[in-house]
py3Dmol code that shows the C-alpha trace and the ligand (Angstrom):
import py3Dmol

protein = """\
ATOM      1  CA  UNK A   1     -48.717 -46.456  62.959  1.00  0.00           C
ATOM      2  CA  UNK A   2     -45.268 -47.846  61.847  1.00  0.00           C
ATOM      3  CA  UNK A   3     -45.449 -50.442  59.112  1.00  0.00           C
ATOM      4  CA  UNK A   4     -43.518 -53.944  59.115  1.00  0.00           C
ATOM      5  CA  UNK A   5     -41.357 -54.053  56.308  1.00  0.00           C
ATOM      6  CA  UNK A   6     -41.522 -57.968  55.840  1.00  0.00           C
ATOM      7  CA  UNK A   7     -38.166 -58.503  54.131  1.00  0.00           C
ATOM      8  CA  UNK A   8     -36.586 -56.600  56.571  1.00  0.00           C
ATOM      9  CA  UNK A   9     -38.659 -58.490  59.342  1.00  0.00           C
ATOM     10  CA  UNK A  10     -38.065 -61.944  57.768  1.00  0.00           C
ATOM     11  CA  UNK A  11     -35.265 -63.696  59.270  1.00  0.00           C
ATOM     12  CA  UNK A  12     -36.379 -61.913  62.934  1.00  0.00           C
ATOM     13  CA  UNK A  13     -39.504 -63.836  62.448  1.00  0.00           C
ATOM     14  CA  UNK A  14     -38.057 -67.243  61.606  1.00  0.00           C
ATOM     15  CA  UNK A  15     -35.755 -66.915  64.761  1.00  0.00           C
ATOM     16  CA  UNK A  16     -38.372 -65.755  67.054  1.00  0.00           C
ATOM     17  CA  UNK A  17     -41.014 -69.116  65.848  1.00  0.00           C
ATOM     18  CA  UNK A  18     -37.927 -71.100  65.953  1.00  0.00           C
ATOM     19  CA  UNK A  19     -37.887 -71.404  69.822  1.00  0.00           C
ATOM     20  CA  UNK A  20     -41.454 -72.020  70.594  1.00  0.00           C
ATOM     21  CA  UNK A  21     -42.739 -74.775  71.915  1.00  0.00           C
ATOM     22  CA  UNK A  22     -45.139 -76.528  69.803  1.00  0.00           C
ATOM     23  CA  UNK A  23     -48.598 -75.226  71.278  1.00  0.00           C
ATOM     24  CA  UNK A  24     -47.151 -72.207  71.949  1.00  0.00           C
ATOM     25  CA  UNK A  25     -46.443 -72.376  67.881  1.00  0.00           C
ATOM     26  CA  UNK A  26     -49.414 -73.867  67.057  1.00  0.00           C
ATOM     27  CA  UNK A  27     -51.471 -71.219  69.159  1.00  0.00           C
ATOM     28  CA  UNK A  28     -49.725 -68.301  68.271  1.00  0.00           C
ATOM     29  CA  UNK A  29     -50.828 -69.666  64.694  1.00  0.00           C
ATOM     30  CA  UNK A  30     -54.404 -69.597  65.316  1.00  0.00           C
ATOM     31  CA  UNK A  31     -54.537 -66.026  67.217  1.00  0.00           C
ATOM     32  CA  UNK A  32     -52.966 -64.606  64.229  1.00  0.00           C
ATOM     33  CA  UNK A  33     -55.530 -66.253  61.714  1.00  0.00           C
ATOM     34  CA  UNK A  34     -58.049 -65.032  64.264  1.00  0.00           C
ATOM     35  CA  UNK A  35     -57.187 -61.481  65.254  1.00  0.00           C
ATOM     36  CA  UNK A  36     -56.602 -61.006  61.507  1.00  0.00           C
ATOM     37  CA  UNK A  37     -59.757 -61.842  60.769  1.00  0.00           C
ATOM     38  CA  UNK A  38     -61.322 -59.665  63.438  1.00  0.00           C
ATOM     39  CA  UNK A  39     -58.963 -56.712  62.322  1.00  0.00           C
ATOM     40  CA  UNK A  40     -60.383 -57.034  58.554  1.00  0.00           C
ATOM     41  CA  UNK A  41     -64.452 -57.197  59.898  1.00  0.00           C
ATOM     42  CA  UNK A  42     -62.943 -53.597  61.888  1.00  0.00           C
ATOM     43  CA  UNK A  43     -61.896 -52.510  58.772  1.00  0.00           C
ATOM     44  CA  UNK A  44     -57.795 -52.091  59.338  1.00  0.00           C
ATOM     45  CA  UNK A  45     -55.794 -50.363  56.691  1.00  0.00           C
ATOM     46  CA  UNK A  46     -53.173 -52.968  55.192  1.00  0.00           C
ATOM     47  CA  UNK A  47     -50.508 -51.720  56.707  1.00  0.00           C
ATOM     48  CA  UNK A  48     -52.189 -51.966  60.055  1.00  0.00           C
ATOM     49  CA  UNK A  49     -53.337 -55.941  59.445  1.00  0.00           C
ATOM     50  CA  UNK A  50     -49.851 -56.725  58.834  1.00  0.00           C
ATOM     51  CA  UNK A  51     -48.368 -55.430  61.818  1.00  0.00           C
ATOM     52  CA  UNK A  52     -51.552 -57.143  63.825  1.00  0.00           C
ATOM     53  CA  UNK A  53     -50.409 -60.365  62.135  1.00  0.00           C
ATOM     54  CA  UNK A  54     -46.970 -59.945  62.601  1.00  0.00           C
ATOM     55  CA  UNK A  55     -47.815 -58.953  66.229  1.00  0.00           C
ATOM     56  CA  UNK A  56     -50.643 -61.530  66.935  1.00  0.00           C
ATOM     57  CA  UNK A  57     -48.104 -64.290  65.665  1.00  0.00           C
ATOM     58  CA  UNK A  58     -45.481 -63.449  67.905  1.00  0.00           C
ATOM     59  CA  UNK A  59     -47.222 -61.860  71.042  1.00  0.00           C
ATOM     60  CA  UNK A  60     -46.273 -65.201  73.176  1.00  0.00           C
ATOM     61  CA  UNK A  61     -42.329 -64.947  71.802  1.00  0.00           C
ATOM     62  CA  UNK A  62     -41.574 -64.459  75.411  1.00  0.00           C
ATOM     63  CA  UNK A  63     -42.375 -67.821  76.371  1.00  0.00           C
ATOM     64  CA  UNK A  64     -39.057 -68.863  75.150  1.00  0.00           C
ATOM     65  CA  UNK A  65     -37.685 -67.949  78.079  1.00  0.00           C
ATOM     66  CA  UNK A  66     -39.593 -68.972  80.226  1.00  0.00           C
ATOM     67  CA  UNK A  67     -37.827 -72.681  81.716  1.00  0.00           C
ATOM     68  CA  UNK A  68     -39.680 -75.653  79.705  1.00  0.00           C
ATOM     69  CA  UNK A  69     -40.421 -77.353  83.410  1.00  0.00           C
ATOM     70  CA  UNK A  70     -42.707 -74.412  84.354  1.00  0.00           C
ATOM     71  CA  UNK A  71     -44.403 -73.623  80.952  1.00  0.00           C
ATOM     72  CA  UNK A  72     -44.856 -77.362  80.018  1.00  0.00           C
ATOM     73  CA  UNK A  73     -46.047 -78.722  83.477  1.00  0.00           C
ATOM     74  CA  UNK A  74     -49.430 -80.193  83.869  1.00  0.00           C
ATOM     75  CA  UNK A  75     -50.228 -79.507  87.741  1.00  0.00           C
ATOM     76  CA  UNK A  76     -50.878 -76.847  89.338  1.00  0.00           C
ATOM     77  CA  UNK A  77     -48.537 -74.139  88.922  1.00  0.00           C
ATOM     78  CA  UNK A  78     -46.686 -72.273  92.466  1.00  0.00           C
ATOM     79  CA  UNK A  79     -47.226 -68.869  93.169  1.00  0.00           C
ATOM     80  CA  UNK A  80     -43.663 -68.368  92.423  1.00  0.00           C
ATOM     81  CA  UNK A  81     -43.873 -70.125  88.468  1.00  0.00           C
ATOM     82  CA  UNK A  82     -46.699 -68.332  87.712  1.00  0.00           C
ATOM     83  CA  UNK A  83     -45.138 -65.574  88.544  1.00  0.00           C
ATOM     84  CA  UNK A  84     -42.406 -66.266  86.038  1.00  0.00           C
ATOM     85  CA  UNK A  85     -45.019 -67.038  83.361  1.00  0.00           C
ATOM     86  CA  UNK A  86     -46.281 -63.327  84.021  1.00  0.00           C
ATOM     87  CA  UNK A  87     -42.887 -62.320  82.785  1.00  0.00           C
ATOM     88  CA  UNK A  88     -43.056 -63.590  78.838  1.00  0.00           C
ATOM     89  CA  UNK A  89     -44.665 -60.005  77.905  1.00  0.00           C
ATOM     90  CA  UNK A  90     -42.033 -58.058  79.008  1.00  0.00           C
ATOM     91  CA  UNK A  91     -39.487 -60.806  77.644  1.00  0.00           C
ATOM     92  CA  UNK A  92     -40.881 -60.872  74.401  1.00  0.00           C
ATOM     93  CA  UNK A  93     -40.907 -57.057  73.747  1.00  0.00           C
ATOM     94  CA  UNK A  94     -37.619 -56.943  75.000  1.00  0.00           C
ATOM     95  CA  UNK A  95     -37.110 -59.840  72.026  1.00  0.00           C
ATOM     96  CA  UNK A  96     -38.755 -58.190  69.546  1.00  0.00           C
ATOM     97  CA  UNK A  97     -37.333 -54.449  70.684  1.00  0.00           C
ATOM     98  CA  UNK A  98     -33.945 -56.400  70.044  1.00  0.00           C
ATOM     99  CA  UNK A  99     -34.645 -57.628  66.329  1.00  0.00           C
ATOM    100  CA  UNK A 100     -36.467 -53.966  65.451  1.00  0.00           C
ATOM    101  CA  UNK A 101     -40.105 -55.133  64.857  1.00  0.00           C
ATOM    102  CA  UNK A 102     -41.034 -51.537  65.328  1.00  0.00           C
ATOM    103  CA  UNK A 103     -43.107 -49.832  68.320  1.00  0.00           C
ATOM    104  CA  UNK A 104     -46.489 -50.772  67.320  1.00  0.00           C
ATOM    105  CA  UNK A 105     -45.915 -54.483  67.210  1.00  0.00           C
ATOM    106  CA  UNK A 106     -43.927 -54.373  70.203  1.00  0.00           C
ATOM    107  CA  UNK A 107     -46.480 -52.825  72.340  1.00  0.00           C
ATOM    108  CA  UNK A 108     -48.715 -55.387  71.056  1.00  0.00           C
ATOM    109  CA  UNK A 109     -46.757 -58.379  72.719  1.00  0.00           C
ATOM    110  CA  UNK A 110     -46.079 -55.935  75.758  1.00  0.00           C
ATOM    111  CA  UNK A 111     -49.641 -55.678  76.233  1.00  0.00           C
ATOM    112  CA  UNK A 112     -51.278 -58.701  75.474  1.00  0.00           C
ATOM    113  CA  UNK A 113     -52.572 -59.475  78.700  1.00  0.00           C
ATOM    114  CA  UNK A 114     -53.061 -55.836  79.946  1.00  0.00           C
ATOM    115  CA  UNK A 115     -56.498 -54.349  80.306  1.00  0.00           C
ATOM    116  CA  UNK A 116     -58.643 -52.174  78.404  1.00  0.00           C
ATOM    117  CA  UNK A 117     -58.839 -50.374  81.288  1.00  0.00           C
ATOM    118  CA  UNK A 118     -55.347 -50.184  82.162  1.00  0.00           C
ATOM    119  CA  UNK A 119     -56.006 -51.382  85.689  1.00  0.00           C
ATOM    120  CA  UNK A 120     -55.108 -55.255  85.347  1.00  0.00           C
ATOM    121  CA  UNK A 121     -53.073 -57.373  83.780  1.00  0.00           C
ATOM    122  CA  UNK A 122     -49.336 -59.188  84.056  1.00  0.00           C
ATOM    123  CA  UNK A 123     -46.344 -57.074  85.056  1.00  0.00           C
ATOM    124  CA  UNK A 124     -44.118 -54.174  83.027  1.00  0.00           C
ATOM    125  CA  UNK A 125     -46.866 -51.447  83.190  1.00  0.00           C
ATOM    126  CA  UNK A 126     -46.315 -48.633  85.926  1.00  0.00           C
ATOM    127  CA  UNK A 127     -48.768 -46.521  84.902  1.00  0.00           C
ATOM    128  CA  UNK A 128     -52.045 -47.361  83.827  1.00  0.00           C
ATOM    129  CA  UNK A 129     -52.077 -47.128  79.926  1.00  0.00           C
ATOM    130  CA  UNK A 130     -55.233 -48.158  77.124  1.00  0.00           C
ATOM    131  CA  UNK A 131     -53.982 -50.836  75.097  1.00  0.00           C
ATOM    132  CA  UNK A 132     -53.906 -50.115  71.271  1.00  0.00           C
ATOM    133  CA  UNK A 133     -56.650 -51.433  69.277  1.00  0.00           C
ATOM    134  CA  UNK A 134     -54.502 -53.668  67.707  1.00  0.00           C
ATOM    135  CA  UNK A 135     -53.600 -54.818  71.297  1.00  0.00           C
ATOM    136  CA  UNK A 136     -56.827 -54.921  72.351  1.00  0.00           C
ATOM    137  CA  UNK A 137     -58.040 -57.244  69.168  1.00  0.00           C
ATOM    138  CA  UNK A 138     -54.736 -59.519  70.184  1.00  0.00           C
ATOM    139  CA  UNK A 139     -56.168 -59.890  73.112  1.00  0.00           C
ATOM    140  CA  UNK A 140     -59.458 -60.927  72.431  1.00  0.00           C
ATOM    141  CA  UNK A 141     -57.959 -63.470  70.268  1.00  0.00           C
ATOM    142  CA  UNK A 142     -55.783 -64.932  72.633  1.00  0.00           C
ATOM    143  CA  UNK A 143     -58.346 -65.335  75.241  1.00  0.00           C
ATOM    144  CA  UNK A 144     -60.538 -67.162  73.139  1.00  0.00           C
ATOM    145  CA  UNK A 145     -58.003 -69.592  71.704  1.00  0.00           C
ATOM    146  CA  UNK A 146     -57.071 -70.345  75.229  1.00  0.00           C
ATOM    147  CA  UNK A 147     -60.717 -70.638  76.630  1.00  0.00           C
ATOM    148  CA  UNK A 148     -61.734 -73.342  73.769  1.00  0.00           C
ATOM    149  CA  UNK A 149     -58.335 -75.355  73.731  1.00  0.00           C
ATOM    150  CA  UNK A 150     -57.580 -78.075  76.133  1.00  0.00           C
ATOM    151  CA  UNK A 151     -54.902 -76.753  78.736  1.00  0.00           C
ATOM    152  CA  UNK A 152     -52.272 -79.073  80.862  1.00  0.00           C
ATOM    153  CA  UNK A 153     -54.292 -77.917  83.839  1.00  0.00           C
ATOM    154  CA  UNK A 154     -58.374 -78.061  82.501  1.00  0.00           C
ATOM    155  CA  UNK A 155     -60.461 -79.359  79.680  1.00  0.00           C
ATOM    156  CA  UNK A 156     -61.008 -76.982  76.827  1.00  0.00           C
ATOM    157  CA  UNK A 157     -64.152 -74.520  77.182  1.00  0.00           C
ATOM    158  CA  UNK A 158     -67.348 -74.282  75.062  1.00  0.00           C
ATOM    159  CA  UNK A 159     -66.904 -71.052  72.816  1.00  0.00           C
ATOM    160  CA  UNK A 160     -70.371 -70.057  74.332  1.00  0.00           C
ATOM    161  CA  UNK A 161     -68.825 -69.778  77.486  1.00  0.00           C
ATOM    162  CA  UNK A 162     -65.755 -68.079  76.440  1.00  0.00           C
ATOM    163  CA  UNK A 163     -68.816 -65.590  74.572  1.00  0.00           C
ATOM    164  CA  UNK A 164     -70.234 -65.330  78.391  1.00  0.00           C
ATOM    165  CA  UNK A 165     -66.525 -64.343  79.700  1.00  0.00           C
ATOM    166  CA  UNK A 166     -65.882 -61.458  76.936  1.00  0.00           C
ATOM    167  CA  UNK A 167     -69.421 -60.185  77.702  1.00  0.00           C
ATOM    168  CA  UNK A 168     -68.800 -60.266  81.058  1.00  0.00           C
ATOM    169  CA  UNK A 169     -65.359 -58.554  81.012  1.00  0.00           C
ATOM    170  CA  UNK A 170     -66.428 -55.732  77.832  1.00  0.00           C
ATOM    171  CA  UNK A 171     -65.381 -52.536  79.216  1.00  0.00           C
ATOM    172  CA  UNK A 172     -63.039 -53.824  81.754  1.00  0.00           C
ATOM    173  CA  UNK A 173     -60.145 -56.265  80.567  1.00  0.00           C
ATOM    174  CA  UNK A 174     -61.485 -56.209  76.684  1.00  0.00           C
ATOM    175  CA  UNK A 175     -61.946 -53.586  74.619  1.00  0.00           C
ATOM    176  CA  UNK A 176     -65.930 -53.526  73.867  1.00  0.00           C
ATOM    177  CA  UNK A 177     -65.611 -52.780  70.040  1.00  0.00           C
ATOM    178  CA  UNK A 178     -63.604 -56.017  69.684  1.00  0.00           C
ATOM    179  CA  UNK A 179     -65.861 -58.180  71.628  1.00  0.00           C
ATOM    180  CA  UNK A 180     -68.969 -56.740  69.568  1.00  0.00           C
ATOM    181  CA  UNK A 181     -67.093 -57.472  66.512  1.00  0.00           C
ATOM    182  CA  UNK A 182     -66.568 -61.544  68.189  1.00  0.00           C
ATOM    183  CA  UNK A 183     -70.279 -61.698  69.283  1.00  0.00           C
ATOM    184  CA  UNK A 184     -71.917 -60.467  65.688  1.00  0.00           C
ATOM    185  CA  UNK A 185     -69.482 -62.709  63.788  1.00  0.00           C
ATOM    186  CA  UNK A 186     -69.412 -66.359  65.951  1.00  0.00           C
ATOM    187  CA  UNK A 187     -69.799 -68.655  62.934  1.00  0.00           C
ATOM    188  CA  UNK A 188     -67.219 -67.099  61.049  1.00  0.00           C
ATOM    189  CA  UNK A 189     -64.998 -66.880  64.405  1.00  0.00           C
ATOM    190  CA  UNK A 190     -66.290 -70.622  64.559  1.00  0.00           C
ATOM    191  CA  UNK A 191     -64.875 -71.683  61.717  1.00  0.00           C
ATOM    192  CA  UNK A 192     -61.090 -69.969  61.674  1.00  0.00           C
ATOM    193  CA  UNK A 193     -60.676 -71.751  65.089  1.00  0.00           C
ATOM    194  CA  UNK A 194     -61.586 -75.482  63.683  1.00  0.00           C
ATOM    195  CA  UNK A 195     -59.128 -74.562  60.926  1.00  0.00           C
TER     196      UNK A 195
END
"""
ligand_1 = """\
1
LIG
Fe -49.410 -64.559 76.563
"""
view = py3Dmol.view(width=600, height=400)
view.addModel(protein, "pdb")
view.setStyle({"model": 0}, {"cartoon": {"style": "trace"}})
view.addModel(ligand_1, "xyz")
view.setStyle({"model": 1}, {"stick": {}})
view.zoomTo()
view.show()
């Protein structure tokens, strides 16, 4: 486990928030509070939480470049921008490979949308690989910050259903420790996402 050494990691960090988009930002934001939250219920060592909030905040730094018309449109997306959207994992670890953040917290952005299972997910992966469980708890959050958030394209979800999708999907795309974790502790998940 390599540990973030925040002074060191500082001015990276500004630079990295600097180009998001604001509900990119404002996201980011919330899986951070979240997956933090879920990390401490887990039990993480402190050096572990911050590199899963270091990691949680910036796992969508790759969105920066991806073109504004594409990320920020509200119709349906082409085949062809979505499959430029599928690119901001391997952008941002290349971003955050550039400025240093150290292996752990890279492979956290790289793998934010893989599976548990190693057999789905968005590009960069040629074998299949098990996400770490700091990976796995980013994703988590970020699935249920984006289910219960209005989109460009769709209404926000009820956290219930988001709860049906994780069940659903335990084993598969989401690690099933994590998703226990969400299920046993929904008011107190509740309540960091009305923050
Ligand atoms: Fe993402």
């Amino acid at each position: 486990m390599d540990i973030v050494d925040f002074e060191v990691n500082a001015s990276a960090l500004a630079g990295a928030l600097a180009g998001l988009d604001r509900n990119t930002y404002r996201h980011s934001q919330r899986v951070q509070r979240l997956a933090v939250m879920i990390g401490k219920i887990m039990g993480l060592t402190q050096g572990e939480l911050t590199t899963l909030s270091l990691g949680s905040l910036l796992h969508d730094v790759g969105k920066k470049y991806v073109p504004r018309e594409i990320l920020l449109k509200e119709t349906t997306l082409a085949q062809e921008e979505w499959e430029v959207i599928e690119l901001h994992p391997v952008y941002g670890w290349e971003y955050a490979n550039a400025v240093n953040l150290g292996q752990v917290t890279q492979e956290i952005i790289l793998h934010h949308h893989l599976w548990f299972d190693g057999q789905g997910g968005y590009p960069g992966h040629e074998e299949p690989v098990c996400p770490s469980l700091l990976a796995q708890i980013t994703t988590v959050a970020d699935v249920v910050d984006a289910m219960t958030q209005d989109r460009p394209y769709r209404r926000a979800l009820s956290v219930e259903t988001s709860l049906d999708y994780l069940q659903e999907k335990s084993g598969s795309q989401f690690g099933p420790d994590v998703v226990e974790i969400v299920i046993q502790n929904l008011a107190e998940i509740v309540s960091v996402m009305n923050v």
